[in-house]
mmCIF file of the N, C-alpha and C atoms, coordinates in Angstrom:
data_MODEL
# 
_entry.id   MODEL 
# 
loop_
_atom_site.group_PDB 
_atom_site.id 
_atom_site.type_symbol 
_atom_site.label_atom_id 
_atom_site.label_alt_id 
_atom_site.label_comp_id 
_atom_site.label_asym_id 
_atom_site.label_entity_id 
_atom_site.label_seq_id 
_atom_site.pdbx_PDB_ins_code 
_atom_site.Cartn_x 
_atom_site.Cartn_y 
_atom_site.Cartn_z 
_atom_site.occupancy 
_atom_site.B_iso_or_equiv 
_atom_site.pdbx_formal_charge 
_atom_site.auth_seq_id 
_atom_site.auth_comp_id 
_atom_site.auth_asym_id 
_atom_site.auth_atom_id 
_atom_site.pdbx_PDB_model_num 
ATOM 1   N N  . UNK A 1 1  ? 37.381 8.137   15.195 1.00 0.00 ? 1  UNK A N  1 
ATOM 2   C CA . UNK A 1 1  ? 36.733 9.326   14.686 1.00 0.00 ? 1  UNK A CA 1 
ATOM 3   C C  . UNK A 1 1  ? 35.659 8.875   13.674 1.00 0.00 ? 1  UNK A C  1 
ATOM 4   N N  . UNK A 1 2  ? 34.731 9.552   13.809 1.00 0.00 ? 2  UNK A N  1 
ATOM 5   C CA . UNK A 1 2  ? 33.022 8.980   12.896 1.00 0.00 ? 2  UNK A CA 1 
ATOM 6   C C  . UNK A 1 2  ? 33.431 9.512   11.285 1.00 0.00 ? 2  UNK A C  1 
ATOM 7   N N  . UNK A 1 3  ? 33.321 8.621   10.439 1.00 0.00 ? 3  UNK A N  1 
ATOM 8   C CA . UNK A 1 3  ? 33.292 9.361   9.040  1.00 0.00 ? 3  UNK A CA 1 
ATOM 9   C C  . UNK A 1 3  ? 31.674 9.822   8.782  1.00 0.00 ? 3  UNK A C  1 
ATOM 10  N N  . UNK A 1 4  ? 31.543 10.902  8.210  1.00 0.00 ? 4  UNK A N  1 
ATOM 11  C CA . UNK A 1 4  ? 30.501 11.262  7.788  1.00 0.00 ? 4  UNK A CA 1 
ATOM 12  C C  . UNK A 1 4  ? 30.242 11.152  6.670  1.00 0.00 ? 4  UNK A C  1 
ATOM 13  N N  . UNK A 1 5  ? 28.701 10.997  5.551  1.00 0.00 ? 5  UNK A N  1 
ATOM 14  C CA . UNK A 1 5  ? 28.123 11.155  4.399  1.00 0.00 ? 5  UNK A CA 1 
ATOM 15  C C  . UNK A 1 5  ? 27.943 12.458  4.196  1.00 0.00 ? 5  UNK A C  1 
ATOM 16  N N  . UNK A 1 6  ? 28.708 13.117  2.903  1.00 0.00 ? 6  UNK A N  1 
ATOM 17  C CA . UNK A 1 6  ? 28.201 14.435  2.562  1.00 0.00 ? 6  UNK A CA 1 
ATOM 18  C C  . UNK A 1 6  ? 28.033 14.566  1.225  1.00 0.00 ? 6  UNK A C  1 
ATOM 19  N N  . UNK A 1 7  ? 26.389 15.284  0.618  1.00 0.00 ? 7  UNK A N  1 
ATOM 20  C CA . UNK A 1 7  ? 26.521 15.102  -0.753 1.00 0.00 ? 7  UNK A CA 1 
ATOM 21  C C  . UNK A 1 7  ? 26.440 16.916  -1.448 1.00 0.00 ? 7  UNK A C  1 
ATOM 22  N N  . UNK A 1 8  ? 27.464 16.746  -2.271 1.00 0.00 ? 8  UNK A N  1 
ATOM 23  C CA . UNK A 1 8  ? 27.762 17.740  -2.570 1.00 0.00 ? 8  UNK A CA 1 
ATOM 24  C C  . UNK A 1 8  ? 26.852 18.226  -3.975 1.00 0.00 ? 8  UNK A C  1 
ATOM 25  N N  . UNK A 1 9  ? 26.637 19.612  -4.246 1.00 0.00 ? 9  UNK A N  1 
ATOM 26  C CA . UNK A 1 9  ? 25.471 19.626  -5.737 1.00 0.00 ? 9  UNK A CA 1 
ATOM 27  C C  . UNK A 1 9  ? 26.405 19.619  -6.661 1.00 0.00 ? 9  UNK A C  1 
ATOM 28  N N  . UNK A 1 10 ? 27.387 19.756  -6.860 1.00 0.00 ? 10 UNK A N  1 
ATOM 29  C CA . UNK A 1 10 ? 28.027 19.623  -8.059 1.00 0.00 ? 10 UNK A CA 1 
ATOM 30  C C  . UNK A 1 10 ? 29.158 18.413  -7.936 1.00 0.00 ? 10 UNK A C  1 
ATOM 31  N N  . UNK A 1 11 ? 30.121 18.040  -6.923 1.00 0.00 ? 11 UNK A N  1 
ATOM 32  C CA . UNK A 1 11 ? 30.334 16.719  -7.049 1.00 0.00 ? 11 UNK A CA 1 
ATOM 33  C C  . UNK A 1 11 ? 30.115 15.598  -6.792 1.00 0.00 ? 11 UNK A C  1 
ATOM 34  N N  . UNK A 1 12 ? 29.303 15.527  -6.142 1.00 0.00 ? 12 UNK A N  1 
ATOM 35  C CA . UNK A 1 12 ? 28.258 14.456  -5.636 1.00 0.00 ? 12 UNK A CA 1 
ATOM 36  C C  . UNK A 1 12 ? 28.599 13.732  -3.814 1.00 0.00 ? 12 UNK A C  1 
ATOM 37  N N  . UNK A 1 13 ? 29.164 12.527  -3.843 1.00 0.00 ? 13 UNK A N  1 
ATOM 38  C CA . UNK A 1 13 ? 28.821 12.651  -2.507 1.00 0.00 ? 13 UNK A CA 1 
ATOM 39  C C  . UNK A 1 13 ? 30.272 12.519  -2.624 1.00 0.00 ? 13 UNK A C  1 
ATOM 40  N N  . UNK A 1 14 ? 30.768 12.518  -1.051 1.00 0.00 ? 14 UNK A N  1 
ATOM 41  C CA . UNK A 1 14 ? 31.868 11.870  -0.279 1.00 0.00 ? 14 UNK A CA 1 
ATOM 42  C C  . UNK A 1 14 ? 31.430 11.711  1.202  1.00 0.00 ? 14 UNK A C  1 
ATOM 43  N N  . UNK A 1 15 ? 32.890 11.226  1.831  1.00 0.00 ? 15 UNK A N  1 
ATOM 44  C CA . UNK A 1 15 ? 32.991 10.731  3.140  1.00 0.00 ? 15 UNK A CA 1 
ATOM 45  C C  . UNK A 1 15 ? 33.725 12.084  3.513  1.00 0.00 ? 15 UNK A C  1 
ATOM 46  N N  . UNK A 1 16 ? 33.754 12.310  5.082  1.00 0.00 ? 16 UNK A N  1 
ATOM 47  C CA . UNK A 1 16 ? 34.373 12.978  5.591  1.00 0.00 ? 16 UNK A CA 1 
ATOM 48  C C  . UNK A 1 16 ? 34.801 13.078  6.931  1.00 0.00 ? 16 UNK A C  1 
ATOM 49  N N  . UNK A 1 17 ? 35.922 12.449  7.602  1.00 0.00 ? 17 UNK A N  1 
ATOM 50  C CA . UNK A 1 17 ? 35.865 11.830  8.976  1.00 0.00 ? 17 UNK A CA 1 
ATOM 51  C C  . UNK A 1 17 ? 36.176 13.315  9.790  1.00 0.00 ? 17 UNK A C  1 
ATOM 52  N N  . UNK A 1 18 ? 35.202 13.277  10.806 1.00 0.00 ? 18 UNK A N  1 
ATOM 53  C CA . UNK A 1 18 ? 35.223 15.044  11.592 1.00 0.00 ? 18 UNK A CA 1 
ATOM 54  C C  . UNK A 1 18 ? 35.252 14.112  12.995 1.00 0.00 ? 18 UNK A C  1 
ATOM 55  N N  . UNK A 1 19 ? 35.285 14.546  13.689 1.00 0.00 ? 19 UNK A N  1 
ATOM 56  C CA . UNK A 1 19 ? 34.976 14.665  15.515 1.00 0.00 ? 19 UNK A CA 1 
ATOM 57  C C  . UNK A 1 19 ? 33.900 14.994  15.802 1.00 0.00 ? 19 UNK A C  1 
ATOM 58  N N  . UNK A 1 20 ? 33.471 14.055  16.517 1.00 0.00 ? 20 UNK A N  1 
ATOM 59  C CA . UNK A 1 20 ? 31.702 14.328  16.921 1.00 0.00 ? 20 UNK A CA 1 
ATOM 60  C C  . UNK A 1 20 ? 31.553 15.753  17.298 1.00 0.00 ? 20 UNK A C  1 
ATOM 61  N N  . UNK A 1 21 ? 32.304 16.482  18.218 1.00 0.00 ? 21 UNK A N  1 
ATOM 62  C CA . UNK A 1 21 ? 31.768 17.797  18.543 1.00 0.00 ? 21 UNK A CA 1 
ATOM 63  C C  . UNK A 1 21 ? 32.051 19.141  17.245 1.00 0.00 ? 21 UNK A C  1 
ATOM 64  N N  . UNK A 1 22 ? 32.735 18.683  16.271 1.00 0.00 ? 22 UNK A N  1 
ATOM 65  C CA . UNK A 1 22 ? 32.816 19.363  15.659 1.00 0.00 ? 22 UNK A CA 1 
ATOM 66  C C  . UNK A 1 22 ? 31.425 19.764  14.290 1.00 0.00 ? 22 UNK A C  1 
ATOM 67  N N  . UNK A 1 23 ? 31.254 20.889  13.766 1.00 0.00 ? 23 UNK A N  1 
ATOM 68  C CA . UNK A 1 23 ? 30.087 20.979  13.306 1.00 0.00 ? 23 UNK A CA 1 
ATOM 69  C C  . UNK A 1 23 ? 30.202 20.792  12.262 1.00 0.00 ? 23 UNK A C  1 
ATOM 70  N N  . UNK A 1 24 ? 28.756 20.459  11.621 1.00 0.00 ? 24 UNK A N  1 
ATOM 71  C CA . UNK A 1 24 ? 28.747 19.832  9.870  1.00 0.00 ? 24 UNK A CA 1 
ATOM 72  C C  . UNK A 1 24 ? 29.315 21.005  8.975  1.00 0.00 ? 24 UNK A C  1 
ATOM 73  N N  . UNK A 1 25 ? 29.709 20.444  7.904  1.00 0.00 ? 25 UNK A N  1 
ATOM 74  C CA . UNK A 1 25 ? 30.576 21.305  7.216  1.00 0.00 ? 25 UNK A CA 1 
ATOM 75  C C  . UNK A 1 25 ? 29.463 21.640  6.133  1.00 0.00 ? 25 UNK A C  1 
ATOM 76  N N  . UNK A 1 26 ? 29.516 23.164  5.835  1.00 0.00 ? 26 UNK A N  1 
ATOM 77  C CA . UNK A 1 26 ? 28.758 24.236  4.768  1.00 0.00 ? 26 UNK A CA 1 
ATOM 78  C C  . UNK A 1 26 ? 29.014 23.956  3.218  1.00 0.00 ? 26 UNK A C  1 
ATOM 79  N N  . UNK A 1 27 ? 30.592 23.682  3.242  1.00 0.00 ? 27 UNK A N  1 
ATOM 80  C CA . UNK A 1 27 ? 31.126 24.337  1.896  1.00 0.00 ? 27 UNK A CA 1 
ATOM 81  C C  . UNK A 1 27 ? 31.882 22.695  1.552  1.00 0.00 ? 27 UNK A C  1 
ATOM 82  N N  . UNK A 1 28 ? 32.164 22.297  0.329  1.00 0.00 ? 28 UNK A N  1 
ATOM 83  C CA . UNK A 1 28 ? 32.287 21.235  -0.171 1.00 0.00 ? 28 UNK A CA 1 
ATOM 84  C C  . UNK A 1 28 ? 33.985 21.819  -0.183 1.00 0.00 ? 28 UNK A C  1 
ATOM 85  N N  . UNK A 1 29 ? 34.516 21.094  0.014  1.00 0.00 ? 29 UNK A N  1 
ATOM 86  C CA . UNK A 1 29 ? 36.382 20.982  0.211  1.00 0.00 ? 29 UNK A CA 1 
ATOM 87  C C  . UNK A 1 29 ? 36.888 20.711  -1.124 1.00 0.00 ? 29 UNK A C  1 
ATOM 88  N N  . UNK A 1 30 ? 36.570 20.329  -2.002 1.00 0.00 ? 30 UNK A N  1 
ATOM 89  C CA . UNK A 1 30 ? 36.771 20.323  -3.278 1.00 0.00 ? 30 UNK A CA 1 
ATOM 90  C C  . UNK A 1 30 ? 36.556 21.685  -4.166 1.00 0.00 ? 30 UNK A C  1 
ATOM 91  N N  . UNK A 1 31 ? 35.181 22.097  -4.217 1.00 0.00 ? 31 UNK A N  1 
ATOM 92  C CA . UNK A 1 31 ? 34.874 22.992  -5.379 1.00 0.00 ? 31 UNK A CA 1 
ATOM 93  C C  . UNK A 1 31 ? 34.170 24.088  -4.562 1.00 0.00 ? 31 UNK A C  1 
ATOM 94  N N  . UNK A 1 32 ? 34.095 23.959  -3.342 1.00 0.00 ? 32 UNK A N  1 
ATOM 95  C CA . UNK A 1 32 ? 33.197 25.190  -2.360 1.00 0.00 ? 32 UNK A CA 1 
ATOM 96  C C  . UNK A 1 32 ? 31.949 25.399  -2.669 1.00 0.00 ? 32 UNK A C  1 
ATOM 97  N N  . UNK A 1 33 ? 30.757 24.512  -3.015 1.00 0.00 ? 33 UNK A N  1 
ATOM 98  C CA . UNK A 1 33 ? 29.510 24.047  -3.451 1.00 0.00 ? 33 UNK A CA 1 
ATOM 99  C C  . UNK A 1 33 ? 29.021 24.034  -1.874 1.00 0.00 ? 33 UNK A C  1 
ATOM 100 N N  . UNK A 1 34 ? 28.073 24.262  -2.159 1.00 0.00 ? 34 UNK A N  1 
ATOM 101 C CA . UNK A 1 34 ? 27.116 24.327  -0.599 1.00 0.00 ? 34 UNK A CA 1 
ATOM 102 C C  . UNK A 1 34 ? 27.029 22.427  -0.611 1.00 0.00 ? 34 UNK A C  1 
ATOM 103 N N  . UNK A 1 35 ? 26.947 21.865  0.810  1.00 0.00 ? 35 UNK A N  1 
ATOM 104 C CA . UNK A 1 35 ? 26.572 20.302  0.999  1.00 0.00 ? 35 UNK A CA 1 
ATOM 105 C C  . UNK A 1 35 ? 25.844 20.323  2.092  1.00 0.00 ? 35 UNK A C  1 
ATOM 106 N N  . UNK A 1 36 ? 25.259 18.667  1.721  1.00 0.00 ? 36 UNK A N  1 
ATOM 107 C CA . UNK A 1 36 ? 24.342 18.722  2.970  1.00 0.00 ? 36 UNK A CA 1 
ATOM 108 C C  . UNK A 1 36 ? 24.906 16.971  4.014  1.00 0.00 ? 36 UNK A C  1 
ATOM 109 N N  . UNK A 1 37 ? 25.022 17.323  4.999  1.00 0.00 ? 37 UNK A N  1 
ATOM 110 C CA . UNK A 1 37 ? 24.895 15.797  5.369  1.00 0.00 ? 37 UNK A CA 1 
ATOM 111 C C  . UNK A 1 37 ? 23.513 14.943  5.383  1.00 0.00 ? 37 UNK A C  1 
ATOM 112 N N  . UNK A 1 38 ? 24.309 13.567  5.175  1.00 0.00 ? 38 UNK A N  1 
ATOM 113 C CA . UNK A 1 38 ? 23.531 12.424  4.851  1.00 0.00 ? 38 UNK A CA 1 
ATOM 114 C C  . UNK A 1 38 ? 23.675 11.623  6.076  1.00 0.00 ? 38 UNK A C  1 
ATOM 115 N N  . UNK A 1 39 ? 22.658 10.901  6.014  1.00 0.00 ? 39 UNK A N  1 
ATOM 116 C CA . UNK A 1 39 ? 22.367 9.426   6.942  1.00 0.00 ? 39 UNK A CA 1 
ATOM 117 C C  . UNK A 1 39 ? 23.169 8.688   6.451  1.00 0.00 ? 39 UNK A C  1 
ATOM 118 N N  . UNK A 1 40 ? 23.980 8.315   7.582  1.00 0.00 ? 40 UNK A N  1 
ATOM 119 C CA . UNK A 1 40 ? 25.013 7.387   7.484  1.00 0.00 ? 40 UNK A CA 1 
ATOM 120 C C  . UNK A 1 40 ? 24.402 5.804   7.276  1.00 0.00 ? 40 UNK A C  1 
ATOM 121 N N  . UNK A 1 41 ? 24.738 5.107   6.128  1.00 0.00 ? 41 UNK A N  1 
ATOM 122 C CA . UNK A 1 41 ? 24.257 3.547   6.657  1.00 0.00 ? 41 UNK A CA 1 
ATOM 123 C C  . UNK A 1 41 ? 25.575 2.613   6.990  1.00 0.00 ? 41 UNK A C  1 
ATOM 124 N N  . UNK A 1 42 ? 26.378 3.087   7.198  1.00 0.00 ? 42 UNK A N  1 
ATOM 125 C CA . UNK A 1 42 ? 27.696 2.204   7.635  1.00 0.00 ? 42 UNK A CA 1 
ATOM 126 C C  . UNK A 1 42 ? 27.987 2.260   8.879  1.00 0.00 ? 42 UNK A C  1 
ATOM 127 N N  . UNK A 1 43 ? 26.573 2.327   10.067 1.00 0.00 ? 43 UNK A N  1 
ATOM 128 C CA . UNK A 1 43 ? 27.105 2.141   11.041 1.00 0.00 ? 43 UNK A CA 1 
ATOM 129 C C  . UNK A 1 43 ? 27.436 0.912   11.792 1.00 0.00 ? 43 UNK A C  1 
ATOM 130 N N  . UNK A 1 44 ? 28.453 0.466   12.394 1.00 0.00 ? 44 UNK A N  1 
ATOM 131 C CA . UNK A 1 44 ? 29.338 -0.183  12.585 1.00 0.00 ? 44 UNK A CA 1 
ATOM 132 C C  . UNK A 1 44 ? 28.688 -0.868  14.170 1.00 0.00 ? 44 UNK A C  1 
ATOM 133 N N  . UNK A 1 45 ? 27.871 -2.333  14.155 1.00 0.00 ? 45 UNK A N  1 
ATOM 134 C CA . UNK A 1 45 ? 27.391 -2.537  15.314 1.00 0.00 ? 45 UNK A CA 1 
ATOM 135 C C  . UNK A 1 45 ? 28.157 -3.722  15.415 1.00 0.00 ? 45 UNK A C  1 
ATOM 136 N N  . UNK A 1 46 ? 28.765 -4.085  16.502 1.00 0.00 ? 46 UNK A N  1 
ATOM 137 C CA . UNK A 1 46 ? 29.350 -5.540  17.190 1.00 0.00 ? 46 UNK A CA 1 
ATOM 138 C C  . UNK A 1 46 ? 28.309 -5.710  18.517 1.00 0.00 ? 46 UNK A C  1 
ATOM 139 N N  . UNK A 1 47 ? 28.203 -7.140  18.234 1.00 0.00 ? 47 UNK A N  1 
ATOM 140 C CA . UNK A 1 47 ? 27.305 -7.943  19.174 1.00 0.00 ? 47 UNK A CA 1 
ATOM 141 C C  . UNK A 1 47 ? 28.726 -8.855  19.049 1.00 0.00 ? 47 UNK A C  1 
ATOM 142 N N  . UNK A 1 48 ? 29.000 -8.847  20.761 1.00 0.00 ? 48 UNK A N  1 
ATOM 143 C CA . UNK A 1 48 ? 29.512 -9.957  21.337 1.00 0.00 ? 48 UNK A CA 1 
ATOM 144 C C  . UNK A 1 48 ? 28.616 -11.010 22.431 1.00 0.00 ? 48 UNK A C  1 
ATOM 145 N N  . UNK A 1 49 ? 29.870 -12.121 22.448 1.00 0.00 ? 49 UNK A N  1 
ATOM 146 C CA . UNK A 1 49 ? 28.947 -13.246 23.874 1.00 0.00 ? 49 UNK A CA 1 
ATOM 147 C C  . UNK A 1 49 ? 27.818 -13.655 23.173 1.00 0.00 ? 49 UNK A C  1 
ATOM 148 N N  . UNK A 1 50 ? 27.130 -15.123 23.947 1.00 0.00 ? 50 UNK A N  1 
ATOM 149 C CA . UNK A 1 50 ? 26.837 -15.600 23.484 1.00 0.00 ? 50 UNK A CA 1 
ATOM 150 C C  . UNK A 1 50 ? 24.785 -15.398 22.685 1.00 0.00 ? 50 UNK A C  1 
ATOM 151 N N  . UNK A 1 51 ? 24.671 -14.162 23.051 1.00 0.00 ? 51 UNK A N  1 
ATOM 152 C CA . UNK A 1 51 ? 23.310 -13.727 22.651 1.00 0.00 ? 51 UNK A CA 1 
ATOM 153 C C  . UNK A 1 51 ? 23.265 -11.592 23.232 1.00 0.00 ? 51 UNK A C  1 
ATOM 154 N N  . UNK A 1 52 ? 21.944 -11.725 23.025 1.00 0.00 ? 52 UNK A N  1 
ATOM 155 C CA . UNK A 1 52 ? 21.852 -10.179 23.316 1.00 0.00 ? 52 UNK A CA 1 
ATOM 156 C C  . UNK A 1 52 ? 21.587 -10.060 25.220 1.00 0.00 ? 52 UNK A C  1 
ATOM 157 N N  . UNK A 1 53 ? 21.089 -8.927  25.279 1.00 0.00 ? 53 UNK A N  1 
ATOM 158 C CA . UNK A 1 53 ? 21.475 -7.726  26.731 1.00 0.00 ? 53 UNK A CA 1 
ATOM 159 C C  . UNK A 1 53 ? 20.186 -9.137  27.789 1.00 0.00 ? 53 UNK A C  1 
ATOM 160 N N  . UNK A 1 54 ? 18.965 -8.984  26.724 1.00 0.00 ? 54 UNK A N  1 
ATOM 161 C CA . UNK A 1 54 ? 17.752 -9.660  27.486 1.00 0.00 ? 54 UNK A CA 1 
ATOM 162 C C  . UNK A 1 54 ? 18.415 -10.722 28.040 1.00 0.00 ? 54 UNK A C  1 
ATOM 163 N N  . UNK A 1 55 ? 19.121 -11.686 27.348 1.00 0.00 ? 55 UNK A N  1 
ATOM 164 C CA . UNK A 1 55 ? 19.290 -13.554 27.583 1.00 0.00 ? 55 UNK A CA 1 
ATOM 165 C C  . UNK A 1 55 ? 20.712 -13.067 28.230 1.00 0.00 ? 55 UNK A C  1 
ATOM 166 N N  . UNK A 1 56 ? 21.706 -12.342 28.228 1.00 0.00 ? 56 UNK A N  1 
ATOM 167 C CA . UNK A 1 56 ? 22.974 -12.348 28.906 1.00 0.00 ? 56 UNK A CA 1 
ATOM 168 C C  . UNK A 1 56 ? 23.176 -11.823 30.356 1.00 0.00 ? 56 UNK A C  1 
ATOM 169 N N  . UNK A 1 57 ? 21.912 -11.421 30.463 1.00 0.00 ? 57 UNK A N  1 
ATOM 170 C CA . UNK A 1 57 ? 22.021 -10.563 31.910 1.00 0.00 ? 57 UNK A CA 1 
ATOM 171 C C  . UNK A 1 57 ? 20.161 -10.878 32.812 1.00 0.00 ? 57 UNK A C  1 
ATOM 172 N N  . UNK A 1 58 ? 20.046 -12.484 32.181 1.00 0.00 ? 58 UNK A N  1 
ATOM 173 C CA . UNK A 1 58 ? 19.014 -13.079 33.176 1.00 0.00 ? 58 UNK A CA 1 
ATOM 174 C C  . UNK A 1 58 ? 19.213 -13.501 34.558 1.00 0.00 ? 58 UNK A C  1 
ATOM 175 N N  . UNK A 1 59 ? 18.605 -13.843 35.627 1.00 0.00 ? 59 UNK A N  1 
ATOM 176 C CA . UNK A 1 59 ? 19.059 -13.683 36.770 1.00 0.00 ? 59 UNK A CA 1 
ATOM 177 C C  . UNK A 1 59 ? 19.432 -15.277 36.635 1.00 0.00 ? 59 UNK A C  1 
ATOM 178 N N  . UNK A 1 60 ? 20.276 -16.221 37.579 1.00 0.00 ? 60 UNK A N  1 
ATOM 179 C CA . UNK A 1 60 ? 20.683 -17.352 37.331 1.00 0.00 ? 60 UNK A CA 1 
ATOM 180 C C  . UNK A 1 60 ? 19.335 -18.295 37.859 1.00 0.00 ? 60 UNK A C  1 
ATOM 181 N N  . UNK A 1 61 ? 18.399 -17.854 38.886 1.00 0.00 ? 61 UNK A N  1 
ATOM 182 C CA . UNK A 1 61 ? 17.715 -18.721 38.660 1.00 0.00 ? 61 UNK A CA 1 
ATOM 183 C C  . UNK A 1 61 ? 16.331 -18.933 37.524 1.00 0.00 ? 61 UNK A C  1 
ATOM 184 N N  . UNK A 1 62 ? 16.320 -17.669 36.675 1.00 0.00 ? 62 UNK A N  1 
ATOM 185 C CA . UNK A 1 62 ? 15.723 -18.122 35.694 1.00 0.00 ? 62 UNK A CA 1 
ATOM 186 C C  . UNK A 1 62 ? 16.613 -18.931 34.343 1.00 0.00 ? 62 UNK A C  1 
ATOM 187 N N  . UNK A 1 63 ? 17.867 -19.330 34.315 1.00 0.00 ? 63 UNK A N  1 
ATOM 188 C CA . UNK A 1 63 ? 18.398 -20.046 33.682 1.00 0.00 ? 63 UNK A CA 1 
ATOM 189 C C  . UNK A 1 63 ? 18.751 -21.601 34.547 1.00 0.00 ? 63 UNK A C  1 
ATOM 190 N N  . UNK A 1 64 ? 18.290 -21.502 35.234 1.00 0.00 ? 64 UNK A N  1 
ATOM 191 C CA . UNK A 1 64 ? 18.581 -22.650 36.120 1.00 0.00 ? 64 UNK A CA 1 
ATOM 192 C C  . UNK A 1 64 ? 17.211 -23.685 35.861 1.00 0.00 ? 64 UNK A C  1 
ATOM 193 N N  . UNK A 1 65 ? 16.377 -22.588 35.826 1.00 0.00 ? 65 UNK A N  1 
ATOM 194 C CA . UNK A 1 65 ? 15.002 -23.093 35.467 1.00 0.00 ? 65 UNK A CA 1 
ATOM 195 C C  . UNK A 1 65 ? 14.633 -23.468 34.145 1.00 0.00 ? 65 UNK A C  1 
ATOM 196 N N  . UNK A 1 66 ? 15.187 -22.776 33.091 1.00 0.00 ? 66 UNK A N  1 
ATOM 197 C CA . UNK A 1 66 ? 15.409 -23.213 31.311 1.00 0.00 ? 66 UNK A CA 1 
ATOM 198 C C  . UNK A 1 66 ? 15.877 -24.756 31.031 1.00 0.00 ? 66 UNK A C  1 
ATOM 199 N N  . UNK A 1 67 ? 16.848 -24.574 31.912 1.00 0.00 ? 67 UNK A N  1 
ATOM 200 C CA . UNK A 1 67 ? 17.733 -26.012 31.693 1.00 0.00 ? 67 UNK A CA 1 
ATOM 201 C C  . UNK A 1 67 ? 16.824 -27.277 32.143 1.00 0.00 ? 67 UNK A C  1 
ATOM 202 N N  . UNK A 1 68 ? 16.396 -26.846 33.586 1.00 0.00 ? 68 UNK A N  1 
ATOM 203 C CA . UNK A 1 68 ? 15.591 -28.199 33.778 1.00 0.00 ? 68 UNK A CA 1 
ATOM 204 C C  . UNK A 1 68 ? 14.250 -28.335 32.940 1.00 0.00 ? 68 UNK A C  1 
ATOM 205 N N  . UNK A 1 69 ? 13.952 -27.156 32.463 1.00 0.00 ? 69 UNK A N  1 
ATOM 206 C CA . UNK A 1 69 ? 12.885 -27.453 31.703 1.00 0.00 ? 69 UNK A CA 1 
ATOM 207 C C  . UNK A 1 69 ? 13.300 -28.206 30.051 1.00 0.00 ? 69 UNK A C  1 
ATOM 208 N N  . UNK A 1 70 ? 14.563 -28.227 29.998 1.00 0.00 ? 70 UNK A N  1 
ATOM 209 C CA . UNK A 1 70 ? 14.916 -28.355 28.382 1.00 0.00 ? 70 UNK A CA 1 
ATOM 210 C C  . UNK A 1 70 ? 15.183 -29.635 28.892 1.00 0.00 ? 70 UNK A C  1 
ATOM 211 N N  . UNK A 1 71 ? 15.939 -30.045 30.055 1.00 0.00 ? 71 UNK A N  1 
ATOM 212 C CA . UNK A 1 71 ? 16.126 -31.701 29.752 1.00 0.00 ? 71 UNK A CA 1 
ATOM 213 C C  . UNK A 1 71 ? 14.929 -32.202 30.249 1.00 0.00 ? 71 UNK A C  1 
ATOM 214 N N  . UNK A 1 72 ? 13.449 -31.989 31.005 1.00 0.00 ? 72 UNK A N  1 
ATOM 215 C CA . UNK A 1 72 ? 12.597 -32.676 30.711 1.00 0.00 ? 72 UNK A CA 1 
ATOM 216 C C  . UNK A 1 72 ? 12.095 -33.021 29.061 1.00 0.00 ? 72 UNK A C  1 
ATOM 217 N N  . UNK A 1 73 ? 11.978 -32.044 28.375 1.00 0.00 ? 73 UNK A N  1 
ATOM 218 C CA . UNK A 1 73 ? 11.956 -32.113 27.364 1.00 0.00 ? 73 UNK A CA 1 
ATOM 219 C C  . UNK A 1 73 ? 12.079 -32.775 26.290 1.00 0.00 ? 73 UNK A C  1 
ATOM 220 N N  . UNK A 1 74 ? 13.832 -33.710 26.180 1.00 0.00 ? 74 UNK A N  1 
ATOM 221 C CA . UNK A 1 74 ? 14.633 -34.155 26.289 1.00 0.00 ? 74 UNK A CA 1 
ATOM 222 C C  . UNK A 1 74 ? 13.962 -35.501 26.438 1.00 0.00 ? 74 UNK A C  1 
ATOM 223 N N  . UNK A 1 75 ? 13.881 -36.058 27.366 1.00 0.00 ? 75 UNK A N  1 
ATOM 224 C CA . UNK A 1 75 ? 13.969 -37.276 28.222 1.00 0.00 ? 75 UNK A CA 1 
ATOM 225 C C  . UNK A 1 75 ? 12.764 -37.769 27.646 1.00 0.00 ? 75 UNK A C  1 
ATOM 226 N N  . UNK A 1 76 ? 12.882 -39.104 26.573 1.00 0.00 ? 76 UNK A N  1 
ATOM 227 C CA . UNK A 1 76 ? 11.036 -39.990 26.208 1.00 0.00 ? 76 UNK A CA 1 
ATOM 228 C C  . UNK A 1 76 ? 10.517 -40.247 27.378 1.00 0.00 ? 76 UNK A C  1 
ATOM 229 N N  . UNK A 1 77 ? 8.854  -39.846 27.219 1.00 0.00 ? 77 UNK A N  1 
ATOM 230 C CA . UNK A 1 77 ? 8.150  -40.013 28.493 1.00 0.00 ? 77 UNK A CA 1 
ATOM 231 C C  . UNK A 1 77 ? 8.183  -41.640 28.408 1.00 0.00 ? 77 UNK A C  1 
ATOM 232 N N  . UNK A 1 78 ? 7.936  -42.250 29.861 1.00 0.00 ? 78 UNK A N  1 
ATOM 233 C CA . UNK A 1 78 ? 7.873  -43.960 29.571 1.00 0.00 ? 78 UNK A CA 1 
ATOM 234 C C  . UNK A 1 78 ? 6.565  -44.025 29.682 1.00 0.00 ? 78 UNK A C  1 
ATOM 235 N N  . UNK A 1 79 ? 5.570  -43.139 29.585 1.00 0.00 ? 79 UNK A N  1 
ATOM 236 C CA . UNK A 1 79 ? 4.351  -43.844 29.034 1.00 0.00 ? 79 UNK A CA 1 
ATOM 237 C C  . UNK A 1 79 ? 4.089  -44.503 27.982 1.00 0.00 ? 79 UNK A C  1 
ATOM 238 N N  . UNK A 1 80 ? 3.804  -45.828 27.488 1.00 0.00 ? 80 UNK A N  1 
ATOM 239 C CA . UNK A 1 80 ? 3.527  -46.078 26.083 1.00 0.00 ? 80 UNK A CA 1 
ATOM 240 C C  . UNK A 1 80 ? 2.596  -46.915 25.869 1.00 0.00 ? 80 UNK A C  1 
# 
């Protein structure tokens, strides 16, 4: 369940965990003060595996092609 930011005019802010379909609340649960919701900044992102959506879901022969390009790379040219 999402906690919400709500700042109240006379007690200031709190949290308030509701159900997404349920609607923002009018009246402050404490002192019955009109509130307003706030922008949440605690939203909660997990990145798993070993990078993001672009590099995890390349087709295999463009990683097939990375690799040989990284061990040329790799390898001292024997020109000298």
């Amino acid at each position: 369940m999402p906690t919400y930011d709500y700042r109240c005019e006379r007690c200031g802010v709190f949290e308030m965990q509701q159900r997404i379909t349920e609607l923002p609340l009018n009246a402050c649960p404490t002192c019955g003060g009109p509130v307003r919701r706030l922008l949440s900044r605690n939203v909660s992102i997990l990145y798993r595996g070993s990078g993001f959506h672009c590099t995890d879901y390349r087709p295999q022969e463009y990683k097939d092609k990375a690799k040989e390009e990284s061990s040329k790379a790799e390898t001292p040219s024997a020109a000298s």
